[in-house]
C-alpha positions as CSV (number, residue, x, y, z in Angstrom):
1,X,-56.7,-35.7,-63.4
2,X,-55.8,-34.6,-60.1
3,X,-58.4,-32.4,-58.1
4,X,-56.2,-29.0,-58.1
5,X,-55.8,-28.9,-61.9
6,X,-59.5,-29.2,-62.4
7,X,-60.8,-26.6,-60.6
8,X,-57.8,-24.3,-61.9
9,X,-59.5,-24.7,-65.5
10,X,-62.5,-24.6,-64.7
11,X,-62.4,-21.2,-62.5
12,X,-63.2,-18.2,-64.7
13,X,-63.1,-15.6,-61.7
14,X,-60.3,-13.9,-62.8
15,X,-61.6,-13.2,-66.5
16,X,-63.6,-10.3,-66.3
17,X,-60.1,-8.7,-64.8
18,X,-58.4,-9.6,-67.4
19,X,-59.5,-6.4,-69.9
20,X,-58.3,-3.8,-66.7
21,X,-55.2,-5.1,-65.9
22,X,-54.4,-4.7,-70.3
23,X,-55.4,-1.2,-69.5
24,X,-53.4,-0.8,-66.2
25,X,-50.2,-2.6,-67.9
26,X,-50.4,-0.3,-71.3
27,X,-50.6,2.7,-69.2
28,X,-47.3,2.0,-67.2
29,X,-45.7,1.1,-69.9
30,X,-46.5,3.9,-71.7
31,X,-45.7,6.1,-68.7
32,X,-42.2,4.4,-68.3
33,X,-41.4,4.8,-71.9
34,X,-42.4,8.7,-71.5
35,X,-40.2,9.0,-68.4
36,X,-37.2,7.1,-70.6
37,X,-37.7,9.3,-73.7
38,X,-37.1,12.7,-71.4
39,X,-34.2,10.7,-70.0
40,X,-32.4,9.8,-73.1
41,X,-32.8,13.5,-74.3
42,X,-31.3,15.0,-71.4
43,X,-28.7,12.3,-71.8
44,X,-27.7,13.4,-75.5
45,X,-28.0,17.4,-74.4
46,X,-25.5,16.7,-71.5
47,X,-23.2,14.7,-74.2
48,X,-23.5,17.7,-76.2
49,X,-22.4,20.1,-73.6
50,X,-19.9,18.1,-72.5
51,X,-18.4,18.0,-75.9
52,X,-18.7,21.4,-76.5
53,X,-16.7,22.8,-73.1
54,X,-14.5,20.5,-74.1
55,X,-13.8,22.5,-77.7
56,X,-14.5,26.1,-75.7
57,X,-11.4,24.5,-73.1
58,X,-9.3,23.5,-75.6
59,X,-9.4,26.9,-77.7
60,X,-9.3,29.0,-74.7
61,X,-6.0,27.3,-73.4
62,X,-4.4,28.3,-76.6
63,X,-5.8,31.7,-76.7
64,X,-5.3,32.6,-73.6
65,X,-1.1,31.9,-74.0
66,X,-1.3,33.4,-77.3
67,X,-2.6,36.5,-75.6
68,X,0.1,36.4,-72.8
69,X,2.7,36.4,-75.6
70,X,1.9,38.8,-78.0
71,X,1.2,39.3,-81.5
72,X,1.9,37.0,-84.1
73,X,1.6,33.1,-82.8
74,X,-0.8,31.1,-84.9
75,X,-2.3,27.8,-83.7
76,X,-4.4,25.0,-85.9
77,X,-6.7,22.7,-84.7
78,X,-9.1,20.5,-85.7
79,X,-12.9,20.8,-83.9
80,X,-16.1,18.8,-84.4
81,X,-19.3,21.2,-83.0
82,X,-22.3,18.8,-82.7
83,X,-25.7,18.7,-84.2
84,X,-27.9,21.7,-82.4
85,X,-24.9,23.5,-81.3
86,X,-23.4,26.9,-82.3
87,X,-20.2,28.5,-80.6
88,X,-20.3,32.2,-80.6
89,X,-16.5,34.5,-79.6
90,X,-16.7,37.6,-78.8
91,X,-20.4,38.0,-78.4
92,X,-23.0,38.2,-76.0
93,X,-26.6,36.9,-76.7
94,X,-29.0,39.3,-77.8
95,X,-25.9,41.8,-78.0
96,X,-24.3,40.8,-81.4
97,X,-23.9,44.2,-82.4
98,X,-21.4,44.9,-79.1
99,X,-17.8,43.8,-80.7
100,X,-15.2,44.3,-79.6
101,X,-16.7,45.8,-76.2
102,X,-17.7,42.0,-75.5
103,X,-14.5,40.6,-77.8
104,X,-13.6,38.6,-74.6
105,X,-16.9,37.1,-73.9
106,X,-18.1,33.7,-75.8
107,X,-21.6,31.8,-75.2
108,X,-22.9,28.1,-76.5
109,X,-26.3,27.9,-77.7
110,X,-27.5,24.4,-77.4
111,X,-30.8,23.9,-78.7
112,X,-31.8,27.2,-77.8
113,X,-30.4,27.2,-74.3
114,X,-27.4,29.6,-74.0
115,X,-24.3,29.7,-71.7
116,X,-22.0,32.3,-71.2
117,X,-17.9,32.1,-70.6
118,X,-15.4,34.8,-69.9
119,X,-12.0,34.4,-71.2
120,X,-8.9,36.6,-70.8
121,X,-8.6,36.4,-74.7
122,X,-10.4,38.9,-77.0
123,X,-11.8,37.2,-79.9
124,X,-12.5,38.3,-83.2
125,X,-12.8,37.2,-87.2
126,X,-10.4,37.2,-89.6
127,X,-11.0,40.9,-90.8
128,X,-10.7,42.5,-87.0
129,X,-14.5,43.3,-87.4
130,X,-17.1,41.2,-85.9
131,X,-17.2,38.0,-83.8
132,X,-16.8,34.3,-84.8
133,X,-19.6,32.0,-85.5
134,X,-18.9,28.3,-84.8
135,X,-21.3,26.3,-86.7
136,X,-22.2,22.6,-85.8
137,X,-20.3,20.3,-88.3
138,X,-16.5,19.5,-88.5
139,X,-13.9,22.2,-88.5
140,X,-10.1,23.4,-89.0
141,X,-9.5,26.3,-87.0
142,X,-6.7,28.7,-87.1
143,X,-5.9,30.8,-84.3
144,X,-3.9,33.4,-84.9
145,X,-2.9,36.6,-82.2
146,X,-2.5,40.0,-84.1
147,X,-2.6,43.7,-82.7
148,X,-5.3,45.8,-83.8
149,X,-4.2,49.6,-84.6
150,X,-5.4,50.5,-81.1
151,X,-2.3,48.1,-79.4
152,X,-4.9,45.5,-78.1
153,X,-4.1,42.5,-78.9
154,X,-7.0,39.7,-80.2
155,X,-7.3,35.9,-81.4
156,X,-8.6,35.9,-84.6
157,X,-10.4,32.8,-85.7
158,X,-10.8,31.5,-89.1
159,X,-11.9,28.7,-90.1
160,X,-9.9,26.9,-93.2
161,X,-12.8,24.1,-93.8
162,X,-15.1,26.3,-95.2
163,X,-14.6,27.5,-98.5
Protein backbone atom coordinates (compact mmCIF):
# COMPACT_ATOMS: atom_id res chain seq x y z
CA UNK A 1 0.00 0.00 0.00
CA UNK A 2 1.31 3.21 -1.19
CA UNK A 3 2.05 5.98 1.47
CA UNK A 4 -0.86 8.48 0.31
CA UNK A 5 -3.62 5.92 0.69
CA UNK A 6 -2.63 5.11 4.17
CA UNK A 7 -2.60 8.18 5.79
CA UNK A 8 -6.03 9.09 3.82
CA UNK A 9 -7.64 6.19 5.97
CA UNK A 10 -6.24 6.59 8.68
CA UNK A 11 -6.95 10.57 9.04
CA UNK A 12 -10.21 11.18 11.00
CA UNK A 13 -9.85 15.12 11.09
CA UNK A 14 -12.60 15.67 9.04
CA UNK A 15 -15.17 13.50 11.21
CA UNK A 16 -16.27 15.63 13.81
CA UNK A 17 -17.45 18.00 10.63
CA UNK A 18 -19.22 15.65 9.23
CA UNK A 19 -22.63 16.10 11.62
CA UNK A 20 -22.51 20.27 10.63
CA UNK A 21 -22.06 20.09 7.12
CA UNK A 22 -25.60 17.32 7.27
CA UNK A 23 -27.07 20.26 9.08
CA UNK A 24 -25.69 23.06 6.61
CA UNK A 25 -26.65 20.75 3.44
CA UNK A 26 -30.47 20.00 4.89
CA UNK A 27 -30.89 23.59 5.44
CA UNK A 28 -30.16 24.68 1.85
CA UNK A 29 -31.95 22.23 0.61
CA UNK A 30 -34.73 22.92 2.44
CA UNK A 31 -34.32 26.62 1.65
CA UNK A 32 -34.07 25.89 -2.19
CA UNK A 33 -37.10 23.76 -2.16
CA UNK A 34 -39.01 26.73 -0.23
CA UNK A 35 -37.82 29.21 -2.87
CA UNK A 36 -39.04 26.59 -5.80
CA UNK A 37 -42.45 25.86 -4.08
CA UNK A 38 -43.31 29.93 -4.19
CA UNK A 39 -41.86 29.69 -7.73
CA UNK A 40 -44.05 27.02 -9.14
CA UNK A 41 -47.17 28.74 -7.56
CA UNK A 42 -46.62 31.99 -9.13
CA UNK A 43 -45.88 29.88 -12.18
CA UNK A 44 -49.55 28.11 -12.15
CA UNK A 45 -51.28 31.69 -11.06
CA UNK A 46 -49.63 33.38 -14.11
CA UNK A 47 -50.92 30.23 -16.35
CA UNK A 48 -54.16 30.92 -14.82
CA UNK A 49 -54.30 34.57 -15.77
CA UNK A 50 -53.07 34.06 -18.85
CA UNK A 51 -55.75 31.70 -19.69
CA UNK A 52 -58.30 33.68 -18.37
CA UNK A 53 -57.56 37.14 -20.51
CA UNK A 54 -57.47 34.93 -23.02
CA UNK A 55 -61.40 33.88 -22.53
CA UNK A 56 -62.13 37.84 -21.24
CA UNK A 57 -60.32 38.73 -25.11
CA UNK A 58 -62.07 36.39 -26.87
CA UNK A 59 -65.71 37.26 -25.50
CA UNK A 60 -65.02 40.83 -25.63
CA UNK A 61 -64.09 40.83 -29.39
CA UNK A 62 -67.46 39.39 -30.08
CA UNK A 63 -69.29 41.55 -27.79
CA UNK A 64 -67.84 44.43 -28.60
CA UNK A 65 -69.04 43.88 -32.73
CA UNK A 66 -72.27 42.63 -31.51
CA UNK A 67 -72.70 45.93 -29.74
CA UNK A 68 -71.51 48.00 -32.87
CA UNK A 69 -74.32 46.17 -34.81
CA UNK A 70 -77.23 46.21 -32.95
CA UNK A 71 -79.74 44.06 -31.47
CA UNK A 72 -80.25 40.64 -32.32
CA UNK A 73 -76.72 38.79 -33.30
CA UNK A 74 -76.07 35.73 -31.12
CA UNK A 75 -72.63 34.14 -30.79
CA UNK A 76 -71.71 30.43 -29.14
CA UNK A 77 -68.67 29.57 -27.82
CA UNK A 78 -67.06 27.15 -25.94
CA UNK A 79 -64.84 28.39 -22.59
CA UNK A 80 -62.90 26.38 -20.06
CA UNK A 81 -62.43 28.92 -16.67
CA UNK A 82 -59.79 27.23 -14.47
CA UNK A 83 -59.58 25.89 -11.02
CA UNK A 84 -59.65 29.19 -8.46
CA UNK A 85 -61.06 31.40 -11.03
CA UNK A 86 -64.33 33.21 -11.37
CA UNK A 87 -65.29 35.78 -14.24
CA UNK A 88 -67.66 38.36 -13.20
CA UNK A 89 -69.64 40.89 -16.36
CA UNK A 90 -71.10 43.64 -15.56
CA UNK A 91 -69.94 43.97 -12.03
CA UNK A 92 -67.59 45.67 -9.89
CA UNK A 93 -66.01 44.10 -6.73
CA UNK A 94 -67.58 44.79 -3.61
CA UNK A 95 -70.34 46.73 -5.84
CA UNK A 96 -72.58 43.66 -7.02
CA UNK A 97 -75.57 45.46 -6.25
CA UNK A 98 -74.56 48.41 -9.07
CA UNK A 99 -76.12 46.70 -12.44
CA UNK A 100 -76.50 47.92 -15.03
CA UNK A 101 -74.70 51.34 -13.87
CA UNK A 102 -71.34 49.06 -14.00
CA UNK A 103 -73.05 46.66 -16.98
CA UNK A 104 -69.89 47.55 -19.01
CA UNK A 105 -67.35 46.75 -16.44
CA UNK A 106 -66.09 42.90 -15.77
CA UNK A 107 -63.30 41.76 -13.08
CA UNK A 108 -61.37 38.18 -12.65
CA UNK A 109 -60.97 37.00 -9.20
CA UNK A 110 -58.09 34.61 -9.03
CA UNK A 111 -57.54 33.15 -5.81
CA UNK A 112 -58.77 36.07 -4.18
CA UNK A 113 -56.86 38.63 -6.18
CA UNK A 114 -59.14 40.71 -8.48
CA UNK A 115 -58.66 42.60 -11.76
CA UNK A 116 -60.76 44.91 -13.37
CA UNK A 117 -61.45 45.44 -17.41
CA UNK A 118 -63.60 48.00 -19.21
CA UNK A 119 -65.30 47.02 -22.20
CA UNK A 120 -67.44 49.02 -24.69
CA UNK A 121 -70.10 46.14 -24.30
CA UNK A 122 -72.73 46.29 -21.52
CA UNK A 123 -73.11 42.90 -20.12
CA UNK A 124 -75.91 41.33 -18.54
CA UNK A 125 -77.84 37.73 -17.80
CA UNK A 126 -80.31 36.15 -19.59
CA UNK A 127 -83.30 37.91 -17.76
CA UNK A 128 -81.81 41.75 -18.36
CA UNK A 129 -81.38 41.80 -14.52
CA UNK A 130 -78.21 41.22 -12.90
CA UNK A 131 -74.59 40.40 -14.01
CA UNK A 132 -73.06 37.06 -15.20
CA UNK A 133 -71.08 34.84 -12.99
CA UNK A 134 -68.47 32.69 -14.82
CA UNK A 135 -67.69 29.78 -12.73
CA UNK A 136 -64.40 27.75 -12.95
CA UNK A 137 -65.13 24.50 -14.93
CA UNK A 138 -66.02 23.99 -18.74
CA UNK A 139 -68.65 26.13 -20.44
CA UNK A 140 -70.97 26.82 -23.61
CA UNK A 141 -71.67 30.27 -23.80
CA UNK A 142 -74.20 32.17 -25.80
CA UNK A 143 -73.90 35.67 -26.47
CA UNK A 144 -76.64 37.21 -27.56
CA UNK A 145 -77.15 41.43 -28.21
CA UNK A 146 -80.85 42.54 -27.28
CA UNK A 147 -82.23 46.13 -26.50
CA UNK A 148 -83.56 46.68 -23.16
CA UNK A 149 -86.91 48.87 -23.06
CA UNK A 150 -84.71 51.94 -22.36
CA UNK A 151 -82.92 51.53 -26.24
CA UNK A 152 -79.51 50.49 -24.71
CA UNK A 153 -78.34 47.82 -26.10
CA UNK A 154 -76.52 44.70 -23.85
CA UNK A 155 -74.82 41.19 -24.34
CA UNK A 156 -76.51 38.87 -22.58
CA UNK A 157 -74.74 35.77 -21.47
CA UNK A 158 -76.06 32.47 -20.79
CA UNK A 159 -74.58 29.70 -20.33
CA UNK A 160 -76.14 26.38 -22.11
CA UNK A 161 -73.83 23.81 -20.00
CA UNK A 162 -75.49 24.21 -16.99
CA UNK A 163 -78.78 22.80 -16.49
Amino acid sequence: MNRFSGTFLKNERAADALPMRMVVAVIAIGALLLLMSGTVSSLIESEQTYTTKTIISEIESNAEQMSAKGSGSIVTLDVNVPSGVEIIFGALPENEDAWPSDADNYYIEINGKQIIGESSASYSNSTLNDSFILNPGSHILTLESVRDQNGKIFIALSDKSQP
